[in-house]
C-alpha positions in Angstrom: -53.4 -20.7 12.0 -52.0 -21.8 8.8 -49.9 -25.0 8.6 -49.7 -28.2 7.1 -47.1 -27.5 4.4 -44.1 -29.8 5.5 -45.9 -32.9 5.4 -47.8 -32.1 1.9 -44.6 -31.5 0.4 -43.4 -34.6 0.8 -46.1 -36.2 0.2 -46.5 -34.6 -3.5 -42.7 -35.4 -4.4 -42.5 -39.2 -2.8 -44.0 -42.5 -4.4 -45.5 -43.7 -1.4 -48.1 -47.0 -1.4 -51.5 -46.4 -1.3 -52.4 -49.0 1.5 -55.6 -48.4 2.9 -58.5 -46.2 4.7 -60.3 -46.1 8.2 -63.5 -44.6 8.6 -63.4 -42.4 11.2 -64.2 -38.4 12.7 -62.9 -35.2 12.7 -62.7 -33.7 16.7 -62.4 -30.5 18.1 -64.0 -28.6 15.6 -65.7 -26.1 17.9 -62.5 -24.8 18.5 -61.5 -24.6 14.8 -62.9 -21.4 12.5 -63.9 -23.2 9.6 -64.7 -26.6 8.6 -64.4 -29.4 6.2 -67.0 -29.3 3.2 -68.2 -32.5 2.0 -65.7 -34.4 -0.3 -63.0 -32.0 0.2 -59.1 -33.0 0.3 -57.6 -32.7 3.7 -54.0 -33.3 5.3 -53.0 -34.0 8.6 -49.8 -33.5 10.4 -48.6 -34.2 14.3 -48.9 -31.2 16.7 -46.7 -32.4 19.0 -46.6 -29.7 21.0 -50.2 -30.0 22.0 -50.5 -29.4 25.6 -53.3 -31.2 25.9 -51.8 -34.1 24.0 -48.3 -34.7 22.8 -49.8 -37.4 19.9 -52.3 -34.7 18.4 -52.8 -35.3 15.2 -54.1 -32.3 13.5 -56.2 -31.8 10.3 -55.4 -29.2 7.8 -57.6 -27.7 4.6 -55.7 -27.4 1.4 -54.9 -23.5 2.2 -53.2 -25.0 5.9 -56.5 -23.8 7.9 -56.2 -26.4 10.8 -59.9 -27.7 10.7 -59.2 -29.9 14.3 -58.2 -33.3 14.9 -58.3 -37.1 14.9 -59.8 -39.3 17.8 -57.4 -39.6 20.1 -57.4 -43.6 20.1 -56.6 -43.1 16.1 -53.5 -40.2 16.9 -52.2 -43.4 19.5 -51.6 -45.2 17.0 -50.9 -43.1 13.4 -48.7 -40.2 14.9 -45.9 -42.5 16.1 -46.2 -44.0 12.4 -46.2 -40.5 10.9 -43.3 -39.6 13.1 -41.1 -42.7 12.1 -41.3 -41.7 8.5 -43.4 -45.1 7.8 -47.2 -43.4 7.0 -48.1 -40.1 5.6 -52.2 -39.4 6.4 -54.6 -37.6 4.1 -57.9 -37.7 4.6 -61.2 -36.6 2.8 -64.1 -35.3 4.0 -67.4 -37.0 4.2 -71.0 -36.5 4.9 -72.6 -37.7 7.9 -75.7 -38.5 9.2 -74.5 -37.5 12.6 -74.9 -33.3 12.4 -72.6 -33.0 15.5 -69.6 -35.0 13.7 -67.8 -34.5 10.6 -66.8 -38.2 9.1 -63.2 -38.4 7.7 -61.7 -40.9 5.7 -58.6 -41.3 6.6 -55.8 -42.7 3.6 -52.7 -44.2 5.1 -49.6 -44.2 2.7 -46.6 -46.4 3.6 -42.8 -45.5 2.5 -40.5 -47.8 1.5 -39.8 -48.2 5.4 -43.3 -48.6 6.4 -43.7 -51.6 3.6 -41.8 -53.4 6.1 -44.4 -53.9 8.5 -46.0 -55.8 5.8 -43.4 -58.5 6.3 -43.7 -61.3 9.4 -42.0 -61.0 13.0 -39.9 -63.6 13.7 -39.6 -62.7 17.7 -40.4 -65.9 20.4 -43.0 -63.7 21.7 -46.9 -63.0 22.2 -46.8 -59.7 20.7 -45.1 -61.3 17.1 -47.3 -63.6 16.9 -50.7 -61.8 17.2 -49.0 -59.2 14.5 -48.6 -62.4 12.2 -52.1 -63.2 12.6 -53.2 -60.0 11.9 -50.9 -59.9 8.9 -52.0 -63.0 7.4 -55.6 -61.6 8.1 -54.7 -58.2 6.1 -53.0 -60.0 3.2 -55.4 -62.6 2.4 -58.5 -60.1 3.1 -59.9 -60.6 -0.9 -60.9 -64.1 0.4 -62.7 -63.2 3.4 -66.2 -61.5 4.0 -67.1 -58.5 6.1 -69.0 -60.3 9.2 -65.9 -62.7 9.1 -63.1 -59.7 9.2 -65.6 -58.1 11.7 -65.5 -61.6 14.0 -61.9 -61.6 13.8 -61.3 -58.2 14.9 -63.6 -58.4 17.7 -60.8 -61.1 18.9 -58.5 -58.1 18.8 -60.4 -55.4 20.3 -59.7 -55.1 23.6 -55.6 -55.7 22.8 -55.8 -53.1 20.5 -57.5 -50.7 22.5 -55.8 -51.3 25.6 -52.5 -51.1 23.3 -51.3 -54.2 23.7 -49.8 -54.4 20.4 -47.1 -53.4 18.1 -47.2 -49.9 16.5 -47.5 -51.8 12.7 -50.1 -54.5 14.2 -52.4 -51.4 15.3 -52.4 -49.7 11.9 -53.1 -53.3 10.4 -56.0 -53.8 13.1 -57.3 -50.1 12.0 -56.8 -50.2 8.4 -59.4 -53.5 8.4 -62.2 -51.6 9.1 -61.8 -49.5 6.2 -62.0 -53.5 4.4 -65.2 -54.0 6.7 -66.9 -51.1 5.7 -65.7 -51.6 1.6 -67.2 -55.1 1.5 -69.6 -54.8 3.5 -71.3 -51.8 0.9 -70.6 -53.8 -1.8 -71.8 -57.3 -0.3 -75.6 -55.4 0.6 -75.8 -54.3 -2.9 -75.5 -58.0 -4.4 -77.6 -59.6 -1.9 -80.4 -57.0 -2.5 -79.6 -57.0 -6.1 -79.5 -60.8 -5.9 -83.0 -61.0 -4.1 -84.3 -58.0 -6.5 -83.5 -60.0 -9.6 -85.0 -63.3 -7.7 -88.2 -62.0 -7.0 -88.6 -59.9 -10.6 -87.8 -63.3 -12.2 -90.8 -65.0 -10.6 -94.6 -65.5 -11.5 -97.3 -63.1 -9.7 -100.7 -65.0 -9.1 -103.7 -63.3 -8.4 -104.7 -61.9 -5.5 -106.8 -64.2 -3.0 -108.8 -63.5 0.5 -110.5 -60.0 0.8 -109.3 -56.6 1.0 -107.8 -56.0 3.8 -106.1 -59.4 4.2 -104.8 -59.7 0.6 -102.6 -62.5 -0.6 -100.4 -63.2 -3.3 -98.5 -66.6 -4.4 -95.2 -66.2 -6.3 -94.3 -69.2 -8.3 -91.2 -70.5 -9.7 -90.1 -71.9 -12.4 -93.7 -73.7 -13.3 -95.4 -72.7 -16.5 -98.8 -72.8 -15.8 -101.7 -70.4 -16.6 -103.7 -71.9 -13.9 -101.7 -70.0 -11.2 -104.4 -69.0 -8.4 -107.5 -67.3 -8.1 -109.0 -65.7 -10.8 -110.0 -62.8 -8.5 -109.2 -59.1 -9.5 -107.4 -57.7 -6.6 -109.6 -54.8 -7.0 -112.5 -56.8 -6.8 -111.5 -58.0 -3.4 -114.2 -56.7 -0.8 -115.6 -56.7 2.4 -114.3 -58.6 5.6 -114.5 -62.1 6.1 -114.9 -64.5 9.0 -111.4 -65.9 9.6 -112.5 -68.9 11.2 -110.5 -71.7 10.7 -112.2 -73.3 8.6 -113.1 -69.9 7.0 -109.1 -69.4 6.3 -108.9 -72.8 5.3 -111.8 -72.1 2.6 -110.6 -68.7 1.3 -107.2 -68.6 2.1 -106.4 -72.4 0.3 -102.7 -72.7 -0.2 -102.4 -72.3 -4.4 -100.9 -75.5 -6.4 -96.9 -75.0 -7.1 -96.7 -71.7 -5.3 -93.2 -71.0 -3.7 -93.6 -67.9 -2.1 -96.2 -65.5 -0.9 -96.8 -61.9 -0.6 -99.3 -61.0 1.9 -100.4 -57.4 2.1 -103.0 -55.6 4.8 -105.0 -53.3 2.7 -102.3 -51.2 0.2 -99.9 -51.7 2.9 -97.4 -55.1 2.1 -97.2 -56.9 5.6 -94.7 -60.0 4.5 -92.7 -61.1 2.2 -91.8 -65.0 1.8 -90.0 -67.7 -0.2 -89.0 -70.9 0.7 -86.9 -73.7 -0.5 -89.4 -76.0 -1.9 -93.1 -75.9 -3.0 -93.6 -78.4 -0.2 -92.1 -75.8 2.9 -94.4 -73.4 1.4 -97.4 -75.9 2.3 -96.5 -76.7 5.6 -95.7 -72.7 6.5 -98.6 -71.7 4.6 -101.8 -71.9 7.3 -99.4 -70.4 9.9 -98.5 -67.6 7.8 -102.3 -66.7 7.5 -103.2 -66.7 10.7 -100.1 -64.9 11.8 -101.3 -62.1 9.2 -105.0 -62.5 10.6 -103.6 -61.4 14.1 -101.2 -58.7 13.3 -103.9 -56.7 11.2 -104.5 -53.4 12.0 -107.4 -52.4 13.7 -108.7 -49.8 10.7 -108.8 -50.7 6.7 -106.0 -49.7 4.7 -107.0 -48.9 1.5 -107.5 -51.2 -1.6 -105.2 -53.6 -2.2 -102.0 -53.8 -4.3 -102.0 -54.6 -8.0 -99.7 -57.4 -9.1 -97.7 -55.1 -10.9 -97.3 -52.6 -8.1 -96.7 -55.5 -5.3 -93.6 -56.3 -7.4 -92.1 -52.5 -7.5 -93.5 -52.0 -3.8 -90.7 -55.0 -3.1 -88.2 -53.7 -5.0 -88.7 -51.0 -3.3 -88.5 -51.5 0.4 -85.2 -54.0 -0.5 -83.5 -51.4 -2.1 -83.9 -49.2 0.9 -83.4 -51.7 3.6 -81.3 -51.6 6.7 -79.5 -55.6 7.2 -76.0 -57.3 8.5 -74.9 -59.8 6.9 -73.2 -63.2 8.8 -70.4 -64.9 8.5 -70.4 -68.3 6.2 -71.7 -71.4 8.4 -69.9 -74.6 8.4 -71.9 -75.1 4.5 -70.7 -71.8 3.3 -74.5 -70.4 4.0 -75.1 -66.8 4.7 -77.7 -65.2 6.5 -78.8 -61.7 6.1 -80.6 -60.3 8.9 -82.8 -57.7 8.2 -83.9 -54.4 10.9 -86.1 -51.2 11.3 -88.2 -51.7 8.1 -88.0 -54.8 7.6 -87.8 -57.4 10.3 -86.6 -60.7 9.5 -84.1 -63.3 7.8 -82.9 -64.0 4.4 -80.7 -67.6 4.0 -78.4 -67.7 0.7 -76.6 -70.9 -0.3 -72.8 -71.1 -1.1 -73.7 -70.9 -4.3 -75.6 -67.6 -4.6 -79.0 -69.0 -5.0 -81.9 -67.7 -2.3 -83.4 -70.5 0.0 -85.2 -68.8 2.4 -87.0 -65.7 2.6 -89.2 -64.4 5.9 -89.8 -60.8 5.6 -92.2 -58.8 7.8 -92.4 -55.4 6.7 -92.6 -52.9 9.6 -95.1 -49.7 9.6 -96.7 -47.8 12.2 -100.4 -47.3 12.6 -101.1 -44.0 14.1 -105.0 -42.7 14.2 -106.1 -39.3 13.7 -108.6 -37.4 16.1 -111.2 -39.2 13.6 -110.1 -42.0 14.0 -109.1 -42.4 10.7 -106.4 -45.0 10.6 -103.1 -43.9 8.1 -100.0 -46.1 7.4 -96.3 -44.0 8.1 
């Protein structure tokens, strides 16, 4: 069925505002003959008369092939705006990790009448005054993180999906999840730039301890070329008693060291940096021991270079999976890390790191030699 022509039309000849997005899905496809290649431009127009919904909002190719349809809690809200002459929808196509779903990004455009929305309600009433709070939230949304916009929505969810709102408040409530998603990509690549550049700025020491508990200090801003152990991490052999007083002995927390990076075999096990060369002390025979217990049962290879302990981190930061908080009360943020890493970073107001607990997650699996490999 080929359609989709009125609405383009209009859409091509009329200045209408660019206003936002909302990350969402395209439904129904098994009914549909073709479907939506990655990146492609799509358009969307009402359907409504859908007998199995009057609000169908249907989504069109460029050649009018209808490629199905939009969530119906989205339709509830956009097709009355389309139908007002307010919005016009177009929507691009998007890869997804889910192989079941094909993601759409879905652009709203306002007409001069829909600009109105943008305007506050003046009414003695509930309803008003939630769509001024939204509003308010929308217009100052540049000033305003991702967890915070995320927090505030929350407030809003179950008004907005029990539709307990204004028409204009919805698409306003909608449209900020297209600003989630926007800062939120943009927030995780400073942060991890942020703590790439923070930990390729730093000092290596040499590796101390033996090879399969192998330890690195990271220093700060010291210039000293007494930094740790003299030991070649290559040299590091054999298995040691971790006694106590063993760990005490070969384990000794280095002078001026600020952070650590302690690795089981080839295989990095945590990540750390602290405030002060003085947290670092007092976290420092905990950390060991810590590392002591969670070793794997077999070896793991020889241990990491300095060189290579620097690009392993780079690595696994670049590729992490973490949320980001809201600003406390101080205007600190944490970043909460998952899945490969496990863990918390704290950032002051003013961009600089202050904490950093890393554990790096892997799983041990054994083959019918027992033969121990990382994954």
């Amino acid at each position: 069925m080929k359609m989709g022509w009125t609405m383009t039309a209009k859409f091509k000849k009329s200045a209408w505002q660019y206003l936002g997005y909302v990350p969402t899905w395209i439904v129904g496809t098994q009914y549909c003959e073709d479907e939506a290649a990655p990146g492609e431009q799509l358009y969307l127009e009402p359907e409504p008369d859908n007998p199995a919904d009057s609000l169908a909002m249907a989504v069109f190719s460029q050649n009018g092939i209808r490629l199905g349809y939009l969530p119906r809690y989205d339709a509830a809200v956009f097709t009355p705006s389309v139908n007002s002459g307010c919005l016009i929808l177009k929507g691009v196509s998007e890869e997804s990790a889910n192989q079941r779903k094909t993601a759409l990004r879905l652009e709203a455009y306002a007409s001069p009448r829909g600009t109105g929305w943008f305007e506050p309600m003046r009414g003695d009433n509930v309803l008003d005054i939630l769509h001024n709070s939204v509003l308010s939230v929308w217009r100052d949304r540049e000033m305003y993180s991702a967890a915070t916009i995320m927090a505030f929505r929350d407030t809003m969810r179950e008004r907005a999906h029990g539709k307990n709102l204004h028409i204009a408040t919805s698409v306003l409530y909608r449209l900020l999840r297209g600003v989630c998603t926007d800062k939120l990509a943009a927030e995780k690549a400073a942060f991890i730039n942020l703590l790439d550049d923070a930990f390729k700025g730093q000092t290596w020491g040499d590796a101390i301890g033996c090879r399969d508990l192998a330890v690195y200090p990271v220093y700060g801003d010291v210039k000293r070329k007494d930094k740790g152990s003299k030991a070649d991490a290559s040299k590091l052999t054999g298995q040691l008693d971790f006694s106590p007083e063993s760990i005490v002995k070969h384990y000794a927390c280095p002078a001026h060291a600020q952070g650590v990076v302690i690795c089981h075999g080839s295989s990095l096990h945590r990540i750390c940096w602290f405030a002060s060369e003085a947290q670092m002390e007092m976290r420092w025979f905990n950390l060991i021991t810590e590392a002591k217990n969670a070793m794997p049962l077999f070896s793991t290879g020889k241990p990491l270079s300095r060189k290579n302990t620097g690009e392993e981190i780079s690595g696994h930061l670049e590729n992490a999976e973490f949320e980001i908080g809201a600003p406390d009360a101080n205007g600190k943020r944490r970043l909460n890390f998952k899945e490969s890493l496990s863990g918390q970073v704290n950032i002051s107001n003013d961009g600089k790191l202050e904490t950093v607990d890393l554990e790096v997650r892997k799983w041990l699996t054994v083959d019918s030699n027992f033969r121990g490999k990382m994954e």
